[in-house]
N, C-alpha and C positions, 0 to 999 in steps of 0.2 A: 821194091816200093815200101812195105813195111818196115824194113830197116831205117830207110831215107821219114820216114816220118816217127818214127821212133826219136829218131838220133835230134830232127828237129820239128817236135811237137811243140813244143812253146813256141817258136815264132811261129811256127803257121798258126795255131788259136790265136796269135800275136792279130794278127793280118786277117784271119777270120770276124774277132771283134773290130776291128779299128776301119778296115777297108770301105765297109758300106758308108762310114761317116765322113770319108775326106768327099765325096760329092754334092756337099751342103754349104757350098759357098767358104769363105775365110776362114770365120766363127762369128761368135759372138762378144767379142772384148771389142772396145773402143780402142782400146791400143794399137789392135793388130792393120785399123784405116790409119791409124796415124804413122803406122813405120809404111804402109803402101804410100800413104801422100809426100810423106815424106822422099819416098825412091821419086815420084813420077816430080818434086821439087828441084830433086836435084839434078833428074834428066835434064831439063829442062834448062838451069840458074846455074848448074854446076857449082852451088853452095850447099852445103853441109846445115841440116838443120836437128836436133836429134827428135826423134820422133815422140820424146818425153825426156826428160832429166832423170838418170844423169847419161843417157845416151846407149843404146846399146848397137854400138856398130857391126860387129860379126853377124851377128843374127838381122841386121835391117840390109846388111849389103847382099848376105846369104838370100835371101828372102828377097829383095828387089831383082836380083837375076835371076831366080826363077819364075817370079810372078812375070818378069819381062818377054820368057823364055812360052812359059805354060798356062798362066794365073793360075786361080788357084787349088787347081788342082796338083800341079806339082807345088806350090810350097806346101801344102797337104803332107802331100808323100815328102818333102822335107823332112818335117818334122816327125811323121812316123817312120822316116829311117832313123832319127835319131832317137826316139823311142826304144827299137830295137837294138841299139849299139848300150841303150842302157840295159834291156834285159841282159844282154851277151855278156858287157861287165860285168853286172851284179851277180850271173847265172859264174863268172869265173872268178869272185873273191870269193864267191859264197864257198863253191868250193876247192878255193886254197887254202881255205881254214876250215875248213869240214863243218862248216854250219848245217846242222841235221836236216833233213828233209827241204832240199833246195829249190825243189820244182815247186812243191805247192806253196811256198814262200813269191816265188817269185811269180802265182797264178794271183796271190794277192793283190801284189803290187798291179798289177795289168790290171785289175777287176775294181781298182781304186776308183773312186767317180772322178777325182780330178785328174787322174793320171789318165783313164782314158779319154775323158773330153780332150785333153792336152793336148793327146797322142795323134789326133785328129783334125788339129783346126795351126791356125797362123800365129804360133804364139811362140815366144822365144824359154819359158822355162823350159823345156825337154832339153832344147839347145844347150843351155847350161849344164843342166843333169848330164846330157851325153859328155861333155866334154871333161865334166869335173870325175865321173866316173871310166873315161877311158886313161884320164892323167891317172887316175887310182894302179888301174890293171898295166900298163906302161914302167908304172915304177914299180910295182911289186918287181917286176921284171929288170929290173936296173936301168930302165933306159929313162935319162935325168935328162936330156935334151927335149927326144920326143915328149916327156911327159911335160914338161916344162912348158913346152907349146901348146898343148892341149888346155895346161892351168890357164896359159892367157887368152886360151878362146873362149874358156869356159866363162872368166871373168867380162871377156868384151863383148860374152854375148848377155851376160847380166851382172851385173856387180857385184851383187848378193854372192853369188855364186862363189864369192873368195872365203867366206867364212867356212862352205864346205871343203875350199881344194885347202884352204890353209890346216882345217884341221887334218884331212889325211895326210899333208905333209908332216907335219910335229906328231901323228903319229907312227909313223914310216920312219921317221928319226929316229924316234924314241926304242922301237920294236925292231927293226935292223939296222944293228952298228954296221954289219957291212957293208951296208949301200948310204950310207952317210954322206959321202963325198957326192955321189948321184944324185941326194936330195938338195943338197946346196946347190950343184949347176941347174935342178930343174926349178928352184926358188928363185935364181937370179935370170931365168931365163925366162920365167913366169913374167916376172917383175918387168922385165925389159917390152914383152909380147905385150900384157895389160897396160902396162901406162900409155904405148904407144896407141892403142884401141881408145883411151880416151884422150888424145891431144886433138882429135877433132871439135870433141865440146868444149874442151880448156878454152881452144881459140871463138869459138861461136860465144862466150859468154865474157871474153875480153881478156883471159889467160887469169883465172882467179877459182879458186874451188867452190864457187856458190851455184855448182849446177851440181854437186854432190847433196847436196841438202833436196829429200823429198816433201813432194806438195802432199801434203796432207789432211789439209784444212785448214777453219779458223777454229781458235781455241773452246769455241763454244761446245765441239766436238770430243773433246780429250780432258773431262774433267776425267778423277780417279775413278769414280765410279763406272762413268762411261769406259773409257778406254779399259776395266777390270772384267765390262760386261763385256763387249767385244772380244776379250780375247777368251773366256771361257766360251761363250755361245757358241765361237764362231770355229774355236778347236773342237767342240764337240760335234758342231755340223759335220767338219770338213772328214771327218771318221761314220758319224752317222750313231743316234742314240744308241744304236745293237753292238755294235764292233764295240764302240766304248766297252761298252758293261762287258765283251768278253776279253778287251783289253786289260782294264780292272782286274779281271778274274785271273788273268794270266800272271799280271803283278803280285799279285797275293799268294799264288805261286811260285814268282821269282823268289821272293822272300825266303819261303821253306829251303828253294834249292842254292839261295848267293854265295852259301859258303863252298860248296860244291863249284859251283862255275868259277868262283875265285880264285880255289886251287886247279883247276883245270888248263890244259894248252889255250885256250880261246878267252881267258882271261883278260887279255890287252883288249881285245878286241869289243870281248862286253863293257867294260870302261869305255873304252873309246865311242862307242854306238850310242852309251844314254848321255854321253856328255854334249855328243852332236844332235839328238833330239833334246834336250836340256838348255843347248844353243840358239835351234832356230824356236822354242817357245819362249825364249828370251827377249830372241829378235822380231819375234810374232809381237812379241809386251811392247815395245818401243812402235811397230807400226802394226797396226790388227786393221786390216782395210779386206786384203782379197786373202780367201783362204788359203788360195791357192800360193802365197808365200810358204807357206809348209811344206808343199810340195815334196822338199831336198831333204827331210826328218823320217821322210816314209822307209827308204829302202834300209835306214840303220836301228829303224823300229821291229822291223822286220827280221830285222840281223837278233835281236834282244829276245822275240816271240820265238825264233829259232834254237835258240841257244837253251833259254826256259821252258819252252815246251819239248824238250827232248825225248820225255817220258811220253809227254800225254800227245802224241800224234794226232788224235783223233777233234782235238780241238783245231788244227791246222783248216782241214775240208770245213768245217763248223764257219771260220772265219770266211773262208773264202764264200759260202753260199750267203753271208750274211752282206758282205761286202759287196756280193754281186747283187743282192737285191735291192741294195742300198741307191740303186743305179737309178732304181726304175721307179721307188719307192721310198720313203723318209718321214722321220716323226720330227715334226716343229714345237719347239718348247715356247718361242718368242716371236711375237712380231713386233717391227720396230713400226715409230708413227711417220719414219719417211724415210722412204729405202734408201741406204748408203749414207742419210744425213742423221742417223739416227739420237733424239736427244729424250727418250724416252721409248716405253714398251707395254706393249699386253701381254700378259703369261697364260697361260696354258697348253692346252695339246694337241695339235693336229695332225692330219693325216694327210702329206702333201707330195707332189712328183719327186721323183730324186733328180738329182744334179743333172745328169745326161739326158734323161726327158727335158727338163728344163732349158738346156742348152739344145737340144734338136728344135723345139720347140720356137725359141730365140731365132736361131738358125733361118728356121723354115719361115719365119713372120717378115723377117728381113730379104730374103731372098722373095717371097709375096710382096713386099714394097719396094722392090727395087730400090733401095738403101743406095743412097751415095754419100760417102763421110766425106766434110770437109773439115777442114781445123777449125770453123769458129762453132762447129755442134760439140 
């Protein structure tokens, strides 16, 4: 018995955190009634409607036959099996490249406020994450078909989700000549799985790409200013003001050690990790709405605090107790003057629930109004 929980402690804390919260209904995104209306539309109509542009069919077809099957409680466990399929990955790049201290790297990520809301409610990012990091551990392994198929679930379960498979592709290319050949079949094979995931909204919008374009608002929303403050504020929430500042600190860190890591084996990899967090804050600048867009930056951040923190171990736990408190707990720098439509703010400091309080909280309000989502709410 002590063996068998040694060998797998992380999933079971896995299941530990995550378990008590798939019994709280869907969740709390407006999204997640719009991919359920969307199954019970098509039961019905047997027309294809996508549950938002630009459509995410893997994850709403996944999720419509289990909700069919269990509601929701099994798409619940859905999504926290694909949860798991992402520690397992990341727990097996982490170490194929010997990224130091792999466990408590990856107690982080589990301890993240959005990654475990995620991990627990009807929502198709994990879905993505799973898929774009099982394509990852697939090809490490040479297999360019399987991993191929995986890139196109990963994408048709979010779009988004191409910026991450495509960068582990280029850099798989780039880091093994030898499986080159592999990553072309698992690109064209990618290619062929994704586009096919979206010819059901090509047709729904009249076979034309104006369902790739996201709703984001009216422009009243996205002056510079605005959209500059959103995307600071809303990157510093989604870590929590503490983990920041010992983020920072780790940077200042990195500094002393780049040259060191640069001549090191794990060199490709630390390039490649800040160029994929350097990506989705890119992709953050262009749309800064849900934080939870970042999401896919977390586990190559992770990859960066492992590599830099190699010396100083003892900041590792530090993060972790900070991140978990961040759950429960959180310091607010800004309030906007109207949630989600914000065109202005009040500053200073408060002391407010953290993310997953906040979301249980959602949760339980909704489940007390007996909540029924239609398309025109």
């Amino acid at each position: 018995m002590f063996d068998f929980i040694k060998k797998y402690h992380l999933y079971l804390l896995a299941l530990v955190l995550y378990v008590p919260f798939i019994f709280l209904g869907y969740g709390s995104d407006m999204d997640t009634y719009r991919v359920l209306w969307m199954g019970q539309r098509f039961m019905t109509l047997l027309d294809y409607v996508p549950s938002r542009e630009p459509g995410f069919l893997v994850f709403e077809t996944v999720t419509n036959l289990l909700n069919l099957i269990g509601g929701s409680l099994l798409t619940n466990l859905g999504v926290l099996s694909m949860s798991l399929v992402v520690i397992y990955c990341f727990k097996q790049i982490l170490e194929h490249y010997q990224v130091p201290n792999p466990s408590l790297l990856i107690m982080i990520l589990m301890v993240q406020p959005y990654y475990w809301v995620n991990s627990t409610c009807t929502m198709d990012y994990l879905f993505a994450l799973g898929f774009s990091f099982l394509a990852f551990t697939l090809l490490l392994k040479g297999k360019g078909i399987f991993g191929g198929i995986a890139i196109g679930l990963a994408v048709g379960s979010r779009l988004s989700a191409g910026l991450t498979c495509a960068g582990i592709l280029l850099f798989l290319f780039i880091t093994l000549p030898q499986l080159r050949k592999q990553m072309i079949i698992a690109g064209f094979v990618a290619a062929v799985v994704g586009a096919t995931c979206y010819l059901p909204s090509a047709d729904f919008v009249g076979w034309n790409l104006r369902f790739l374009h996201p709703t984001v608002g009216d422009a009243e929303y996205w002056s510079f200013y605005l959209r500059f403050g959103r995307l600071v504020y809303k990157s510093i929430t989604f870590w929590s003001i503490p983990v920041v500042v010992g983020l920072v600190a780790a940077a200042a860190l990195g500094l002393g050690r780049l040259k060191a890591i640069l001549r090191s084996p794990q060199a490709g990899l630390f390039i490649f990790s800040a160029l994929m967090v350097a990506a989705y804050e890119a992709f953050y600048a262009y749309i800064p709405t849900e934080p939870t867009y970042l999401l896919p930056s977390v586990p190559f951040m992770l990859i960066l605090l492992g590599l830099i923190l190699k010396d100083k171990r003892w900041m590792l736990p530090v993060l972790v107790g900070l991140m978990l408190l961040s759950n429960f707990v959180a310091l607010e720098f800004a309030r906007p003057n109207v949630v989600n439509k914000a065109t202005s703010a009040e500053y200073g400091l408060w002391l407010v629930p953290g993310h997953l309080v906040e979301d249980v909280q959602a949760r339980s309000d909704m489940a007390a109004s007996h909540f029924h989502f239609t398309p025109t709410e």
